[in-house]
Structure formats: structure tokens, C-alpha cells
N, C-alpha and C positions, 0 to 999 in steps of 0.2 A: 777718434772722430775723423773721418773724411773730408778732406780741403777741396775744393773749386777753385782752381787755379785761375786767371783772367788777366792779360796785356792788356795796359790802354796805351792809347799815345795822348798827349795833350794836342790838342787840335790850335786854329785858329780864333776859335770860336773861344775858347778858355784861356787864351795866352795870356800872362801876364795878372790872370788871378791868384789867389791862396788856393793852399791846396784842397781844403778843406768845400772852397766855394767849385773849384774844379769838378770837384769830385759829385756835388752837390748835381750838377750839371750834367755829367754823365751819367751818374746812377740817380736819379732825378726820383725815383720810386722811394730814396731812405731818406730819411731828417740828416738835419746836420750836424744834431746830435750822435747821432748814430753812427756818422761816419768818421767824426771824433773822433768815437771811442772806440774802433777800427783801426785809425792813425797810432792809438795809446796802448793797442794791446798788441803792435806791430802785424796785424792782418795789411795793411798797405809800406808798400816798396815804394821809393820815388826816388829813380834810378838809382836801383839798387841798394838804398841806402833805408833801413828798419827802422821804424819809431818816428820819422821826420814829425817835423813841427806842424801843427795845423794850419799856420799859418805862413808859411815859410809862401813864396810864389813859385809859382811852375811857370814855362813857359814851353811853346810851340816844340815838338818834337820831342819834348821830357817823356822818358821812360813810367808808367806808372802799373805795378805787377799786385796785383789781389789776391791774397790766400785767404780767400773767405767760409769758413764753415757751409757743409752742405747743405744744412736746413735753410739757408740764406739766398734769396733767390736773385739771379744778374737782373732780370726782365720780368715784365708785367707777363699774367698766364696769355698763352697765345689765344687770338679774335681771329672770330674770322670777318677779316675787314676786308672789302669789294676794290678791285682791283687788276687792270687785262695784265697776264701773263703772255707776252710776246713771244717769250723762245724760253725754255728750259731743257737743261742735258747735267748729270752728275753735278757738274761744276759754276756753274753758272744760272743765274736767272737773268731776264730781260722783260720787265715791266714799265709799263704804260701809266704813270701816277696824275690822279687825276685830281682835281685843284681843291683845294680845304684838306687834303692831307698831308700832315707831319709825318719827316722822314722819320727821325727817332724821337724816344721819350725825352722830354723836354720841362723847367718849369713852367703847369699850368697846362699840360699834354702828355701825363703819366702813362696814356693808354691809349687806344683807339690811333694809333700811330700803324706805318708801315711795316715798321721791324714786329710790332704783335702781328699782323696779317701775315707776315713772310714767317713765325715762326709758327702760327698755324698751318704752314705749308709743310713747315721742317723742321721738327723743332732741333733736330742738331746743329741747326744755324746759333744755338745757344752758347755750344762751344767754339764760337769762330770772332775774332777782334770785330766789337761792334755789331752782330749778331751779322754780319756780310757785307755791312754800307761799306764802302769804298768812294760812294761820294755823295751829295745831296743834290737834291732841289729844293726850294723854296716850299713853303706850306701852299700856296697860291699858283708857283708856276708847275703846269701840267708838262706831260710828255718822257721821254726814253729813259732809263737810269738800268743800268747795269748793277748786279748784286751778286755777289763770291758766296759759293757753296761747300767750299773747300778752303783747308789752308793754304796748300797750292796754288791756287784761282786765287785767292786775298791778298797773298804775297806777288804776283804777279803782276795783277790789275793794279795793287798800289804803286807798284814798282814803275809801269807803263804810264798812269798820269802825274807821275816824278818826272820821268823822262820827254813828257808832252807827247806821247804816240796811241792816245785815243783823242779821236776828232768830234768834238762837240756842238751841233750845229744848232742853231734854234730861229724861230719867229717870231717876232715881235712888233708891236706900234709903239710907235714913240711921238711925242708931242709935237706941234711943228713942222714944218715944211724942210727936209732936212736935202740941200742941195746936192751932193754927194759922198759916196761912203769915204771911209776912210782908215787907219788904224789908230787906237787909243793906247799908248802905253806910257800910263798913271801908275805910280804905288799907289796900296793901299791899305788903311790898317785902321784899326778902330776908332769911332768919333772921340774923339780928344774931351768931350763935354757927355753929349749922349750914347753911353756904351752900348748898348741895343743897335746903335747904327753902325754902317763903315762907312771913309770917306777915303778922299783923294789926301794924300799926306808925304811930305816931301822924306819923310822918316819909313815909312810905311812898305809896305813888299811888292815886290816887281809882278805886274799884274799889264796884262795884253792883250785887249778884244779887238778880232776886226770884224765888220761890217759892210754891207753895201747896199745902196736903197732899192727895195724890190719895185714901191707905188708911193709914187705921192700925191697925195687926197690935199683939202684943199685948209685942211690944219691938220691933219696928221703924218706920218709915211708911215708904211711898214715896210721891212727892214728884215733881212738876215745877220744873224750874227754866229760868229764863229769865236770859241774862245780857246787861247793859247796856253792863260793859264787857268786855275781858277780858286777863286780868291771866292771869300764868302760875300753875296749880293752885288759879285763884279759887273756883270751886263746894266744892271740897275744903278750903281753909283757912278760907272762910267760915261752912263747917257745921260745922268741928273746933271755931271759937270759939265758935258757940253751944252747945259740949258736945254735937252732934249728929254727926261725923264720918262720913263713908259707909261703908258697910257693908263689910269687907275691906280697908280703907284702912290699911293699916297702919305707914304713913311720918305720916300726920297722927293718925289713931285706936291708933297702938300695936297691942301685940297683942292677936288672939281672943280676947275674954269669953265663955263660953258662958251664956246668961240660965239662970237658976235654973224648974227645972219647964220646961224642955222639952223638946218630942217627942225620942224616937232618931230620928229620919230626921230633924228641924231641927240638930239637934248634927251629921251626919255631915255636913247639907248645906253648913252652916257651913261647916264644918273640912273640903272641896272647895271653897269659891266663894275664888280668893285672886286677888283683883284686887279694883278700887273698882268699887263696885257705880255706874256712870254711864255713861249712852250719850247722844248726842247724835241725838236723834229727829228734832228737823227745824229744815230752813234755808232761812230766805227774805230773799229778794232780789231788786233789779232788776239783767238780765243788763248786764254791765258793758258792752258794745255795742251792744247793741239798745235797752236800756233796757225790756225785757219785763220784769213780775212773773214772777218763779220761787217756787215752795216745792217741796221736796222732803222726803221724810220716809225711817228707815229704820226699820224692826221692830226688837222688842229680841231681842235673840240670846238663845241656845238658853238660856243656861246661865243669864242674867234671868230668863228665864222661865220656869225651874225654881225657881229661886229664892225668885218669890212664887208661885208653885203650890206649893208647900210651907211658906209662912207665911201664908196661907191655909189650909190645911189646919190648921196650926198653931191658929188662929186660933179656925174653925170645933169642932175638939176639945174647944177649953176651955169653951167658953160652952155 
């Protein structure tokens, strides 16, 4: 019988679970049952070591190697889910993701994710760590992400934002009249109480956003940010701690405030925009085989930029 070989890494996102819930996580598609008895019939490696306990913990950077029987599938069959392709060459893709989609399969988001869309493209991205992610966006924030078509390009691109030498720029509102930009550098590591969150934590990993205010409206600013490292929900817990949280973010900002004195059409806009107000504008890099400079940029979608065409308006009203 034919083995399917497959590397994982334990991410950020899994640190510090069993290995069993890890797993659970990554291959989100099998029960936990299943991947059990995976652990027990030694198809899972964890670093390098046969038969590990289900329950033993993993953390951030742990080796984790699958010798899984061929009939046994990594990923959902590939969709074809809608999606602009920016630039594509052998090695690389450069897509445009647009907001309500999940980067990979997740609990409660088996499918209809980007990694099925990208493997309707290819499906040899099957054979590649993580079907090519090399990094995420948010289900909600829209805009640029880079995707390894190669194991060369994977090993690369990961190696590059190790080293912090792709530049991540984005746009965002954030709550508040924020005086001026500045740099944030917080750890950060999972909420200590609600593990679905991250917070600011003096235990937690060295994480560095800077920023500077592009407009400010007369409760909100929008805002460039640039990130140095990146931490899962960093632009987002960074602003929440400076009492500035993004606009619609309602897992770090709570719920809609509507600001006192303002327009009917700012209130209704409001109370329509329900995502975080963040897109990732643009990404540069040298291409992980050529070594060519890339930057790529994407526009802010419709619903941004209604958004400050109406706090603007806002704006312009009062004064």
C-alpha cells in the first residue's frame, strides 16, 4: 500500500495543545477519533518520535510528519471558489482575498476555504506544507497574500518572513481620534481565559506593528499600518490595547457604539459595515527563485470605501 507522506509545523495557532486537538485543527476534515487511531497505529511522527501519546502537548515549531495511507485524503476535493489572481508564474501565486473567506480548513469551515479554491487551480499544491499558505489573513480582512507553488518558493517565502524581509502594508479605521502614529511593540500570546482570542501578555512573543495616521474624521482615523512581525490578530490586539480597536471588530472592540451627533447615513453605515475594518494593501518582496523585487498592491473594496466616503462626508458636515 502506498504512504502520503506530509510535514506539518505546529503553528501559533495550536501551541500548546495536545496533540491529538493539534491535529484535530489542522486536518479539521477527520474526527478525533480517527486521528487517534493514526497516533496508535504510528501513521503520526512528532518530531520524529513513532506512537506519541494523544495527548502529550505540542508546541510552536514542533516537527509533526504523516505517513498516511493513500486512500486517505490531506484536503477537502478542490472548489472552485471566486477569487482575483494578481500575478502567477511556476512558483508563486499572488491573490487578492476577498472578505468572508477562510484561509484554510478550520473547525466549522471544512471547505469552501481558499486552500480548496487554490487547489482547484493546482491541485499539486496538495503535495506542498499547508497546500502553499505561508501566511494568513483573517476570514474578514481582505487584500494581498502571497502563496508557494513550489517547495522551493515555500521554503523560501517562509524563510524570508523569519527573517522579516517581506513588507506588509495595510489600511485600516480604527476607533477614535488617534493624535499620532507611532510604534507598538507588545508580546503576544493567547488570551489566558478566552483561547479563541490573543492578547497583550508580558509572557507572550515579541510582536511590532507600526503605524501612522493617514485622516482623522471626527471619531474615527484611518490609518496605515505596517507589520514587522506577525503574530496571529496582531494589527487587531495591538489597536484594541491602545483603546483604539478597528472599526467593526467586534471580538477585540465589543459591540457597535454609535458616536453621539452623528449623521443618519454614518449610523446606518455603521450598523452595515460588520467586519474589521483592515485590508492588506500591499506586499513586497524578492521572488523566492529569481530573487527579483516584487511589490504588489490591492485597492480597498467597495464596502472601505464607502465607508470613508461617508466619514468624510461626516466630517465635512460638521465643520
Amino acid at each position: 500500500m502506498k504512504i502520503i507522506q506530509q510535514k506539518l509545523k505546529i503553528n501559533e495557532s495550536t501551541n500548546g495543545l495536545r496533540l491529538d486537538q493539534a491535529l484535530g485543527q489542522l486536518l479539521p476534515e477527520y474526527s478525533r477519533s480517527k486521528i487517534q487511531d493514526w497516533i496508535k497505529q504510528g501513521f503520526i511522527l512528532h518530531n520524529n518520535v513513532a506512537s506519541p501519546k494523544a495527548k502529550i502537548k505540542v508546541y510552536e515549531g514542533d516537527d509533526i510528519h504523516l505517513d498516511i495511507p493513500e486512500t486517505i485524503k490531506i484536503f477537502d476535493p478542490p472548489q472552485n471558489i471566486e477569487f482575483e489572481v494578481v500575478y502567477e508564474d511556476e512558483h508563486i501565486f499572488v491573490i487578492n482575498k476577498p472578505a468572508g473567506l477562510v484561509v484554510h480548513p478550520a473547525a466549522g469551515h471544512e471547505s469552501g476555504t481558499l486552500v480548496n479554491g487554490l487547489l482547484f487551480r493546482d491541485s499539486s499544491l496538495e503535495q506542498l506544507p499547508r497546500a502553499g499558505i505561508v501566511h494568513r489573513l483573517d476570514k474578514d480582512t481582505t487584500g494581498i497574500m502571497v502563496v508557494a507553488r513550489s517547495l522551493k518558493a515555500h521554503t523560501a517565502l517562509v524563510d524570508a518572513l523569519q527573517k522579516r524581509d517581506i513588507k506588509r502594508e495595510y489600511r485600516a479605521i480604527a476607533q477614535g481620534v488617534i493624535t499620532a502614529g507611532r510604534t507598538i511593540d507588545e508580546p503576544i500570546s493567547r488570551h489566558p481565559v478566552d483561547r479563541k482570542r490573543m492578547a497583550v501578555q508580558e509572557n507572550g512573543k515579541p510582536a511590532v506593528t507600526h503605524f501612522r495616521v493617514q485622516k482623522k474624521y471626527r471619531h474615527y482615523s484611518l490609518i496605515e499600518v505596517q507589520l514587522e512581525t506577525g503574530r496571529t490578530h496582531q494589527i487587531r490586539v495591538h489597536l484594541a490595547h491602545l483603546r483604539h480597536p478597528l472599526l467593526g471588530d467586534q471580538t477585540y472592540g465589543g459591540r457597535l457604539t454609535i458616536p453621539r451627533a452623528c449623521s443618519e447615513i454614518l449610523e446606518q453605515t455603521l450598523r452595515r459595515f460588520r467586519r474589521q475594518a483592515l485590508h492588506a494593501f500591499r506586499l513586497s518582496f524578492a521572488h523566492p527563485v529569481s530573487g527579483e523585487a516584487l511589490s504588489f498592491e490591492a485597492e480597498l473594496p467597495a464596502d472601505f470605501v464607502h465607508m470613508v466616503t461617508i466619514l468624510e462626508q461626516d466630517l465635512n458636515e460638521s465643520s
